[in-house]
N, C-alpha and C positions, 0 to 999 in steps of 0.2 A: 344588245340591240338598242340602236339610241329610239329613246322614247321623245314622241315631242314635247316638249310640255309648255302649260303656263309657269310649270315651278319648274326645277331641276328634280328630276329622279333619280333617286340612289338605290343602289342593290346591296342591300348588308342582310345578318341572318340574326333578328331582335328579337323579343316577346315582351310583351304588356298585359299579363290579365289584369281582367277590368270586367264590369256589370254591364251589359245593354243598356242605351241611357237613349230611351226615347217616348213619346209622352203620345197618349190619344186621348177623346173625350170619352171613351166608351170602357164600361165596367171592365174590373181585371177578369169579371167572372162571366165578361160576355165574350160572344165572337160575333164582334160585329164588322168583321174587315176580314182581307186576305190572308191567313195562317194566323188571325185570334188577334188578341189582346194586345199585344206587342210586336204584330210580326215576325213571330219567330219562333209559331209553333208547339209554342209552350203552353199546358192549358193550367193554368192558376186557381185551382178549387179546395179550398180548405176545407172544405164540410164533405168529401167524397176521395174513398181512395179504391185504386183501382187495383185489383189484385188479378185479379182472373175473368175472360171474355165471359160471358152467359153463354151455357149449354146450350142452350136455342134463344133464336130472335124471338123477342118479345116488344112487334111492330106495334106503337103507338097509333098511328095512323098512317094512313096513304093520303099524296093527293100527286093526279096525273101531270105528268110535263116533257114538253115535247123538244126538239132535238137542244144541244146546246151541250158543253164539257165548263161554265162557269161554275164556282166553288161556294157554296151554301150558306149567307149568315142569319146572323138571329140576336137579334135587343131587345129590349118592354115587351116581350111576351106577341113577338111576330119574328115569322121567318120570310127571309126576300130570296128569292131567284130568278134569273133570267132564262126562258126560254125561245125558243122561235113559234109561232104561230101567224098561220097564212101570210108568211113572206115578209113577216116583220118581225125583228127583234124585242121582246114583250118583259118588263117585269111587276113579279109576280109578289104577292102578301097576303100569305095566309097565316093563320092565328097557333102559335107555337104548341098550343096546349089540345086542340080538338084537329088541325089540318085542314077547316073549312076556310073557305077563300074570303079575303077581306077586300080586295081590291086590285085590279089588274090594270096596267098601263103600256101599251104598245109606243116606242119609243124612235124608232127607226127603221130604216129597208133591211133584212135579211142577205147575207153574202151565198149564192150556192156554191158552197167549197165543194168539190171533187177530191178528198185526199184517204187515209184512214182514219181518221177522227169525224168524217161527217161536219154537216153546218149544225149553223146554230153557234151564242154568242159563247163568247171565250174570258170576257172578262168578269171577275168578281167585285159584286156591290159591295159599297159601304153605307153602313146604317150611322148615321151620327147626330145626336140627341133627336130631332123629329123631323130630320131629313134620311133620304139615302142618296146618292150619286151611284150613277149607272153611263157604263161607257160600250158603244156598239162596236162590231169589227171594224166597220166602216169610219168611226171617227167623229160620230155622235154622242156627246155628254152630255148628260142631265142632273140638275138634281130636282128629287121631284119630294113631295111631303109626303110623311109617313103614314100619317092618318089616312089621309084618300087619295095618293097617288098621284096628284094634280102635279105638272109643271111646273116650277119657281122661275129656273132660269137655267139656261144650256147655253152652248157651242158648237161649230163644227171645225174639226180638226183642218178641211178641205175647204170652204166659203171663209171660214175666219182668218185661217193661216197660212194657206196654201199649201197644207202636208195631202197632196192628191191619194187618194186611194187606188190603187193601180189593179188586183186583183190577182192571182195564181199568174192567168194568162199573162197578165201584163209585157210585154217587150219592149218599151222604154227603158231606154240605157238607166234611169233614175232609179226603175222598179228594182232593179240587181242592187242596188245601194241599200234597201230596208227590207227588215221581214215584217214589219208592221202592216206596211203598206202594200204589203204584198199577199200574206196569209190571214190578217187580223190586228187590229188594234187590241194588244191582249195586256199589255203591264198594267197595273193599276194604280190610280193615283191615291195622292197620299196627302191626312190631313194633320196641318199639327199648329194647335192655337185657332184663331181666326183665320188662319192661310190652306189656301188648297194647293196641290202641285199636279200637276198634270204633263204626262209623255205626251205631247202634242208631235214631236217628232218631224218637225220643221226647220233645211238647214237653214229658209231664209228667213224665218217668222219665228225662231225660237223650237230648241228641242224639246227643252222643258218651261212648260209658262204657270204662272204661279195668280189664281187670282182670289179674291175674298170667298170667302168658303157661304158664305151668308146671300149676297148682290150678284158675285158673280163677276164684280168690276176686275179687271187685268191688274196685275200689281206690277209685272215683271216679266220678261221674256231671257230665257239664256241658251247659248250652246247654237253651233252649228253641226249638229251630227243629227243622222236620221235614227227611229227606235228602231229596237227590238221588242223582244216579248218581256222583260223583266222587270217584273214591280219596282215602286219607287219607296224607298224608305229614308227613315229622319233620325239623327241623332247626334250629341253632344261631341264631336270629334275635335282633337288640337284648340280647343278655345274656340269653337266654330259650331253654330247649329247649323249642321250641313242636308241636306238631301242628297240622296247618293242615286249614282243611277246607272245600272249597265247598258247603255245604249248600243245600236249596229255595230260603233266600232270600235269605244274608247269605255273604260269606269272612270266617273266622274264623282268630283264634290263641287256642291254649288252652298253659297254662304244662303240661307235659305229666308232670310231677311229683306238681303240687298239683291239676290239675281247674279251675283259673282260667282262665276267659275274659280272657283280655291284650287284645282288638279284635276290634272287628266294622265289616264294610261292608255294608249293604243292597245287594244285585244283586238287581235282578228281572227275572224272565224268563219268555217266554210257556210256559207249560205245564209251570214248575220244572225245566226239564229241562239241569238243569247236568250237564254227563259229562265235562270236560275234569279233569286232575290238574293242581293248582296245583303250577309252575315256583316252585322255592325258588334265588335265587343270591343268594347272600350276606345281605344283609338286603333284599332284597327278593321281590316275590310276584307272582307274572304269570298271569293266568288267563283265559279265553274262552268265549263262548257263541253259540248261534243266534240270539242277541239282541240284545246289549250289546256285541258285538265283543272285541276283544283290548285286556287294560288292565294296566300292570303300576305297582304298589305298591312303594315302601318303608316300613320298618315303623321305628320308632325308639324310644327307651326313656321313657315320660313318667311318672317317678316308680314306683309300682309295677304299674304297666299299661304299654299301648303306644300306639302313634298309625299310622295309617295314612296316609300321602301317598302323592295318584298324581304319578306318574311322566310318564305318557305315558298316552294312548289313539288305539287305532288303529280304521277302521271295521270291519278284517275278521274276518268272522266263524265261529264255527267250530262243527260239528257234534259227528260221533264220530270225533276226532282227538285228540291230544297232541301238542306239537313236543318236536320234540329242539334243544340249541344245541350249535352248532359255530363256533368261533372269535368273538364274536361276534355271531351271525344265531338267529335263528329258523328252523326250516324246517318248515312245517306245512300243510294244508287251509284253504282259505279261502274264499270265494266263488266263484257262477255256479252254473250251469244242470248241469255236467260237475262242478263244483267244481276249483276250482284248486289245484295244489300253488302256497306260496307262502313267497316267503324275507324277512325281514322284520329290517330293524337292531336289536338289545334295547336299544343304548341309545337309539337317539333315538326307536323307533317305526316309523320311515318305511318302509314298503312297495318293498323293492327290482325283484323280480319278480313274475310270477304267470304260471304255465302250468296252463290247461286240462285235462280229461280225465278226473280221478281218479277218479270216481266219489264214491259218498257216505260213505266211509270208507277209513282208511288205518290199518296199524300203520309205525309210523317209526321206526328203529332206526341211530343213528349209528355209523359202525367208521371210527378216526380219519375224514379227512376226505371220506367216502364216506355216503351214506346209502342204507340198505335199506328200500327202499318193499311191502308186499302192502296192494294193496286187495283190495274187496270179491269182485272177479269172480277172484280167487285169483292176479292176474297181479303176478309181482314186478319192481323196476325198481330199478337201480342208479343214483343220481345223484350226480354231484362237488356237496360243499357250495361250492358258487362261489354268493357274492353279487353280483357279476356279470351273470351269466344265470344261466340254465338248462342245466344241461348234462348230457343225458342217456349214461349208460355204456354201456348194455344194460337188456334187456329178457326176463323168462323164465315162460312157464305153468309155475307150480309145485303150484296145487291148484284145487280148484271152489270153487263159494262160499262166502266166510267173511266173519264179522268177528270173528277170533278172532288175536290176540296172538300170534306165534310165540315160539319161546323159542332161543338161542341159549347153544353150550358146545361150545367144543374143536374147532373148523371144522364144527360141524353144527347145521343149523337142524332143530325140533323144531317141523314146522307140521299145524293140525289144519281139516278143512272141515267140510261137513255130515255126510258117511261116514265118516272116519276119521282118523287121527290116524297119521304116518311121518316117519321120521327120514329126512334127506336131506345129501348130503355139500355144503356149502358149498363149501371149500376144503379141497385135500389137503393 
C-alpha cells in the first residue's frame, strides 16, 4: 500500500532490542502521569515485591467522586483526579495518606455523553514538581498549582486554535474526520524537560502544539491531521528526540525540539478511533487498533527526516487497552466475543497465547514479573508474565465499574470507580 510520506517507507522484517529511553520529572517510584513513571506501565519499586493479591481488601480510605473514567495519579504525598460535578468538569486533591480533601478546582463545562461509558472527563492528570496539568473533553487545558489548585495558565483547543468541538451529534462533514472532537479530548499530553506537548488536534492550527511547560508561551505548532484518543509520548529514536503520536489518521514522529514532522504512516481506522499509546523500545514503534490490529515499526535516520519500516504485523486487535512488556512478550487484550487477554513475542510478532474473559477493557500494570490486571467490572487479577501459558495467580473484587487507570506508590494502589476514588493496601 503506498504510504505517503515525509520520508520513504520501507517494508522489510528487522529487530532492534533496546531499553525505553524517555525521561519525566517525576520519581521512578511515583505515578504521577498516564500508565506511571515512564509510560509504560511498569511499576519500578525496589523496597516491595509483589507475590500474591491480599485475601481481602484492606481499604485505606474512601473519598466520593462523581462521574468521569479519567486514570488516578499521585506525587508528595497527594492524589489528583478528575471528576464532573454540577455540569463542570472539576479536579480534585486529596491527601495520599488519610483521603481528606485538600483542595478542589472546577475547571470547565461538562460534555453529556449518551454512550456506555457515561459523562464525565476522560483525560488523565499530570502531577509535575508543584503543578498538575488537566485537560477537559471539551478542549480545555490547565495547569493549575499543586498546593491550592489556583490557575497558572491554560488554553483552549477551540478559541486558540480552532480545533471546534463538535459533540456525538455533531454532522458536520469535519466531525467524521476526528474522534476527539467528537467523543472527547482524551490523549494526554506529555512533558519532557521545560517543554509540554499537547494533542490540540488542529488540521489548520497545529495537531500537536508544544509550549513552555512553566508560562505556557507556544513554542511550536506541527501536523495537519485531526486527534484521536491516544496519548502522546517521548523518546530517543534514530538520533532524534521525537514525540510520537497516533493521531485520526497517521503515527507520527515529530523532532520535539524543532516542531518537524521526521515520519508519518497512514493508519486508518473505522471511526478514527485510535486509543492505544504508542510502545517506544529503542528505535522502534509498536501500536494497535479495532481495526488494523497490532504492528510494530522501526524508525531509522534518512538524512534529516526519518523512515518508517514495519517490522511485523500481527492480526490481533485491540480496543481500550495498552500492553505492558515483560522480558520479551507483550501482554495485552486482544480479540473475541469476552475479549482475550493475550501474550504475544515483540520480536517476531507471533501470538503465544490467548485467554478469554476480560471483558472490554483492561488497565495492565507490570511489577517485575507479575502483572496487575483491573477490568471494566472492577475485578482485579494477578498473572505470572509466562509466555508459556497462562497462568493465573489470583483473583480479587476490588471496585465497581470502571475504566479508569489505577495509580500505584509505596505498596498502595490508588483505584477510582463510578463512586469514588480509595486508597487500598496492596502489599504490607
Amino acid at each position: 500500500m503506498p504510504w505517503e510520506p515525509i520520508n520513504t517507507i520501507m517494508i522489510a522484517k528487522t529487530f532492534l532490542p533496546a531499553l525505553v529511553l524517555a525521561s519525566f520529572t517525576a520519581s521512578a517510584t511515583e505515578w504521577s502521569q498516564w500508565r506511571g513513571p515512564n509510560r509504560n506501565g511498569v511499576i519500578n519499586d525496589p523496597k516491595h515485591t509483589l507475590t500474591a493479591l491480599p485475601k481481602e481488601l484492606n481499604v485505606l480510605w474512601r473519598s466520593p467522586a462523581g462521574n468521569g473514567q479519567a486514570g488516578v495519579v499521585t506525587a508528595g504525598g497527594k492524589v489528583i483526579f478528575l471528576d464532573e460535578q454540577n455540569g463542570r468538569e472539576v479536579a480534585n486533591c486529596i491527601d495520599a495518606t488519610t483521603g481528606k480533601p485538600v483542595w478542589k478546582t472546577p475547571f470547565a463545562p461538562a460534555v453529556d455523553f449518551k454512550n456506555a461509558y457515561g459523562p464525565g472527563p476522560r483525560c488523565t492528570p499530570q502531577i509535575d514538581g508543584d503543578r498538575v496539568y488537566v485537560q477537559s473533553c471539551m478542549g480545555e487545558f490547565q495547569c493549575l498549582s499543586l498546593k491550592d489548585g489556583k490557575k497558572i495558565w491554560g488554553i483552549s483547543f477551540e478559541k486558540d486554535f480552532g480545533a471546534t468541538f463538535f459533540g456525538a451529534e455533531g454532522n458536520q462533514p469535519e466531525a467524521k474526520e476526528t474522534a476527539a472532537r467528537r467523543h472527547g479530548n482524551n490523549g494526554c499530553s506529555v512533558i519532557d524537560g521545560d517543554r509540554l506537548v499537547v494533542a490540540v488536534g488542529s488540521p489548520e492550527n497545529g495537531t500537536l502544539v508544544c509550549f513552555d511547560k512553566a508560562t505556557g508561551k507556544k513554542l511550536w505548532s506541527s501536523g495537519t491531521d485531526n486527534a484521536a484518543y491516544s496519548s502522546l509520548v517521548v523518546g530517543d529514536i534514530a538520533g532524534f528526540r521525537q514525540v510520537i503520536h497516533l493521531n485520526a489518521d497517521a503515527l507520527t514522529g515529530t523532532d520535539i525540539k524543532t516542531g518537524k514532522q521526521l515520519w508519518r504512516v497512514p493508519l486508518k481506522t473505522g471511526a478514527k478511533r485510535h486509543i492505544f499509546t504508542p510502545l517506544i523500545v529503542g528505535d522502534t514503534v509498536t501500536v494497535a487498533s479495532h481495526s488494523i490490529g497490532t504492528i510494530k515499526f522501526k524508525i531509522t535516520k534518512a538524512g534529516d527526516v526519518c523512515k518508517a519500516t514495519e517490522v511485523w504485523k500481527n492480526a490481533v486487535k485491540t480496543n481500550i487497552a495498552t500492553p505492558v512488556l515483560v522480558n520479551g512478550y507483550l501482554y495485552n487484550l486482544g480479540p473475541g466475543a469476552n475479549t482475550a487477554f493475550t501474550c504475544m513475542d515483540f520480536e517476531t510478532g507471533e501470538t503465544k497465547w490467548t485467554q478469554p474473559g476480560f471483558g472490554d477493557y483492561a488497565s495492565i500494570m507490570a511489577f517485575g514479573d507479575k502483572l496487575l490486571v483491573l477490568n471494566a467490572t472492577g475485578e482485579m487479577f494477578l498473572i505470572k508474565a509466562n509466555p508459556q501459558k497462562y497462568e493465573e495467580l489470583g483473583r480479587l473484587q476490588v471496585a465497581g465499574k470502571t475504566w479508569s487507570h489505577p495509580a500505584y506508590s509505596d505498596g498502595k494502589l490508588y483505584v477510582r470507580d463510578g463512586k469514588q476514588v480509595f486508597g487500598l493496601e496492596l502489599i504490607k
